[in-house]
C-alpha positions in Angstrom: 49.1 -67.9 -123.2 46.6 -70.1 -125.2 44.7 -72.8 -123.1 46.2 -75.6 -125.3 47.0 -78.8 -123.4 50.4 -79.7 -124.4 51.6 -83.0 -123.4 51.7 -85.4 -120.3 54.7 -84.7 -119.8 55.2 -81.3 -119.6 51.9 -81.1 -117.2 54.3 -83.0 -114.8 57.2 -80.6 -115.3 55.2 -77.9 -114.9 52.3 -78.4 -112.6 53.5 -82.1 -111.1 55.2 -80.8 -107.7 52.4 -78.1 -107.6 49.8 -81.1 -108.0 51.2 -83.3 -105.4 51.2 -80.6 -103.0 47.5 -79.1 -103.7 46.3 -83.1 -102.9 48.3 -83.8 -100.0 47.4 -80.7 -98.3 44.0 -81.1 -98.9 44.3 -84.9 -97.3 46.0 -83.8 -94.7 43.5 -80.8 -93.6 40.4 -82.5 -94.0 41.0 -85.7 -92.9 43.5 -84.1 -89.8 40.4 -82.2 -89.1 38.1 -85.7 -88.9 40.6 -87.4 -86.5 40.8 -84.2 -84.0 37.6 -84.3 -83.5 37.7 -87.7 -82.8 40.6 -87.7 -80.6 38.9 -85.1 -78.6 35.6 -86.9 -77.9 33.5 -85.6 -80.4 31.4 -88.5 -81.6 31.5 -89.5 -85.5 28.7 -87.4 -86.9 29.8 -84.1 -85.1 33.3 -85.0 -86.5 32.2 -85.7 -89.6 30.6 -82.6 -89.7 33.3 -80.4 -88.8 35.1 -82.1 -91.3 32.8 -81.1 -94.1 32.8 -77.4 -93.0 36.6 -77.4 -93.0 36.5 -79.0 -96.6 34.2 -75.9 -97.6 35.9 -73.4 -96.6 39.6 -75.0 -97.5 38.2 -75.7 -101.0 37.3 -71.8 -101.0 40.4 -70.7 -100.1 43.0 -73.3 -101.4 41.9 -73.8 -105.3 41.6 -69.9 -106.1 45.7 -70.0 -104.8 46.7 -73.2 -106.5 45.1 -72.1 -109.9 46.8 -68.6 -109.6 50.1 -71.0 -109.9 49.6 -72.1 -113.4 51.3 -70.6 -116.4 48.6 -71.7 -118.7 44.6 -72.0 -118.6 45.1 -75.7 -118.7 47.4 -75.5 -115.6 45.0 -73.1 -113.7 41.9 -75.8 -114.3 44.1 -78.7 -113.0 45.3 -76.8 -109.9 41.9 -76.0 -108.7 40.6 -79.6 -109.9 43.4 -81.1 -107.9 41.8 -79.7 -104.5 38.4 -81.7 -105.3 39.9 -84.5 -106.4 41.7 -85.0 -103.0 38.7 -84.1 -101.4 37.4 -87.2 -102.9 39.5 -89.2 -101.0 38.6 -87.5 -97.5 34.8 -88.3 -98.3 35.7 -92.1 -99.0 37.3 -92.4 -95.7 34.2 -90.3 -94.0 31.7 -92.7 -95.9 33.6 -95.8 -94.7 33.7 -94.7 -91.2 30.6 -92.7 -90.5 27.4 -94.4 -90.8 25.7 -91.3 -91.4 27.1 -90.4 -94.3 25.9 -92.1 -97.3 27.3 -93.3 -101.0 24.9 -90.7 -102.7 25.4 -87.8 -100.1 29.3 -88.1 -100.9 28.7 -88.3 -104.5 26.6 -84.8 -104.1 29.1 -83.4 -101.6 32.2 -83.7 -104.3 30.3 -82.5 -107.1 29.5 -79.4 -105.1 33.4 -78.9 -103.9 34.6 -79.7 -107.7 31.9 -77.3 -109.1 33.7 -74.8 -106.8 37.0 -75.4 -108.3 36.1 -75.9 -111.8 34.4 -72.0 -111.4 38.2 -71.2 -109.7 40.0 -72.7 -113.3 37.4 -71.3 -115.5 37.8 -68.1 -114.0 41.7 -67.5 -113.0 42.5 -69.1 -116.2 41.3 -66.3 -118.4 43.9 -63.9 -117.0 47.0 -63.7 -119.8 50.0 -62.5 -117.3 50.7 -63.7 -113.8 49.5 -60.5 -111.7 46.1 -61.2 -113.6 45.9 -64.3 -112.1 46.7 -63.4 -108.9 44.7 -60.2 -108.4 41.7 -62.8 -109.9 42.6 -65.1 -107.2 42.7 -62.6 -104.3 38.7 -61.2 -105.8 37.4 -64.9 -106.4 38.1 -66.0 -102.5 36.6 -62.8 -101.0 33.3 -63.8 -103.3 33.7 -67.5 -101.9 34.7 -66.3 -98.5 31.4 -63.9 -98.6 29.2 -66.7 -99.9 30.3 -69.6 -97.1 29.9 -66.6 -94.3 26.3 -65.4 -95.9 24.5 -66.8 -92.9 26.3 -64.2 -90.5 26.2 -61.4 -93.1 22.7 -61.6 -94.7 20.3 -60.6 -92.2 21.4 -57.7 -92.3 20.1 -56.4 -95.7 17.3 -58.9 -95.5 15.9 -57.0 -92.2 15.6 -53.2 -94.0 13.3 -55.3 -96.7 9.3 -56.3 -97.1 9.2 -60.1 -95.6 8.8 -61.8 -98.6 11.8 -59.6 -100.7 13.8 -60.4 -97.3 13.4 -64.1 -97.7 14.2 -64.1 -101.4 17.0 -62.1 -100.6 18.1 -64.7 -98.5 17.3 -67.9 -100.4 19.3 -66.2 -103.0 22.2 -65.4 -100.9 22.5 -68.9 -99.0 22.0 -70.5 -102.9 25.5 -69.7 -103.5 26.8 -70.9 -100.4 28.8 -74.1 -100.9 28.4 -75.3 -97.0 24.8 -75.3 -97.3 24.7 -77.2 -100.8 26.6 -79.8 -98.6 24.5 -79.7 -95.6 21.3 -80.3 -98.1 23.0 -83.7 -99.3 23.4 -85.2 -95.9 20.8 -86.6 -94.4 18.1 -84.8 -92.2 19.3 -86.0 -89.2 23.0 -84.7 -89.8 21.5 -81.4 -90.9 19.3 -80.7 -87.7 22.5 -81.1 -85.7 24.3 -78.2 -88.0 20.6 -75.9 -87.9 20.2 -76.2 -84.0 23.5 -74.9 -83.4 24.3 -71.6 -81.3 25.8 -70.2 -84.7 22.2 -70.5 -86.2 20.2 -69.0 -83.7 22.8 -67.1 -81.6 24.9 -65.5 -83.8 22.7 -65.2 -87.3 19.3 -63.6 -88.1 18.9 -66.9 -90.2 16.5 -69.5 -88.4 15.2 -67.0 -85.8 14.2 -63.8 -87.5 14.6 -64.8 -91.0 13.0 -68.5 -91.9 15.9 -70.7 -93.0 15.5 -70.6 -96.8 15.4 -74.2 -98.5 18.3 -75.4 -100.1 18.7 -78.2 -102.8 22.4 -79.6 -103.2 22.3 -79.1 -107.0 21.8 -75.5 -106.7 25.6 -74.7 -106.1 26.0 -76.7 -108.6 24.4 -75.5 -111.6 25.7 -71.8 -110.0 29.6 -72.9 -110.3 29.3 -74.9 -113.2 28.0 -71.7 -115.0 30.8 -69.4 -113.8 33.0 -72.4 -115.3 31.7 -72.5 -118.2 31.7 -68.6 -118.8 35.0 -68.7 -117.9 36.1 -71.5 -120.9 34.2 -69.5 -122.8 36.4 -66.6 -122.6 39.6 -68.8 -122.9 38.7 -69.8 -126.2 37.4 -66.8 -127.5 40.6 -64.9 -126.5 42.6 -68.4 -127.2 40.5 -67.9 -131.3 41.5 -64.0 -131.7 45.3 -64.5 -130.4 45.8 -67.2 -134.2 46.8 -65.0 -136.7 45.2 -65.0 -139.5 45.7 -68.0 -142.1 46.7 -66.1 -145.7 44.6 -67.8 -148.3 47.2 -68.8 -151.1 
């Protein structure tokens, strides 16, 4: 169908219920996550970050789903967006309550987690039939799923390489990795306790063998706004050949 907005009201009809429950799950995840980690001793930064982590890797999984729910482009694009949008709200509450976190670092944080499901929209919504959407759903969480887990997958391939192709490798791989676009808005001090973790040195090549490759917040960023955009592209070139033809009188 073509991506054309309609009106308010029938975005409430259609995608209303579906809306409501994308924020409120989101809430309720992210923010449950923050006060179980509080409730069981850990102190606010370390909650805070495992609050941030879970918002990753929910926003990964959840906005690919919700956008596979809409019947139109404009549906699939509010669906994901919804999941950012509620995020929002978690990252108030965490900027309120943890020192640590800072006005600018949430700011950063929730454009990386809405740039990662505006690419979700842009992308889902080209499909024309329901099963497209799905089947683009299930393929764009396994890429999110393999970016967020690049730490424990890239050492691998970056090992058989020369040093410096290794490390470019990795730099590349780790660029599209929304967790680490959030952990380079934080402040230093949050970010040492995430690096110096047994999952860094333990469990990954990344930080031991492998130099941790630098990463700036935006670069996420600009990577997910560009799949977005590629994917509105297609909408409207496909939403442009669908008109017939006007007859010239």
């Amino acid at each position: 169908m073509s991506p054309q907005p309609g009106g308010l009201r029938l975005i409430i009809r259609t995608d209303g219920w579906a809306l409501l429950v994308a924020l409120g799950s989101t809430v309720a995840i992210e923010l449950g996550t923050f006060i179980a980690a509080r409730l069981t001793g850990s102190y606010a930064t370390a909650a805070m970050l495992a609050c941030l982590a879970v918002s990753a890797a929910w926003v990964a999984l959840a906005s690919p789903a919700f956008a596979a729910g809409g019947t139109r482009t404009i549906s699939c694009w509010l669906r994901a967006a919804a999941v950012a949008d509620a995020s929002a709200v978690t990252l108030i509450v965490l900027w309120l309550a943890v020192p640590a976190m800072t006005f600018a670092a949430a700011v950063k944080i929730y454009c990386i987690l809405a740039a990662v499901t505006l690419a979700a929209g842009g992308v889902i919504g080209t499909a024309r039939t329901s099963p497209g959407r799905c089947a683009l759903a299930a393929g764009l969480t396994v890429v999110l799923i393999t970016a967020l887990a690049s730490p424990a997958w890239v050492g691998g391939p970056a090992g058989y390489m020369p040093r410096d192709a290794g490390q470019k490798f990795a730099a590349m791989a780790v660029s599209t990795n929304p967790f680490f676009g959030v952990m380079a808005a934080v402040s230093s001090h949050v970010r040492q306790l995430w690096t110096e973790m047994t999952l860094m040195y333990g469990m990954t090549a990344l930080g031991d063998t492998i130099p941790l490759p630098p990463v700036r917040w935006h670069q996420p960023v600009v990577i997910y706004l560009v799949i977005a955009a590629v994917g509105l592209a297609v909408s409207l070139i496909r939403c442009r050949l669908a008109r017939p033809p006007q007859q010239v009188s």
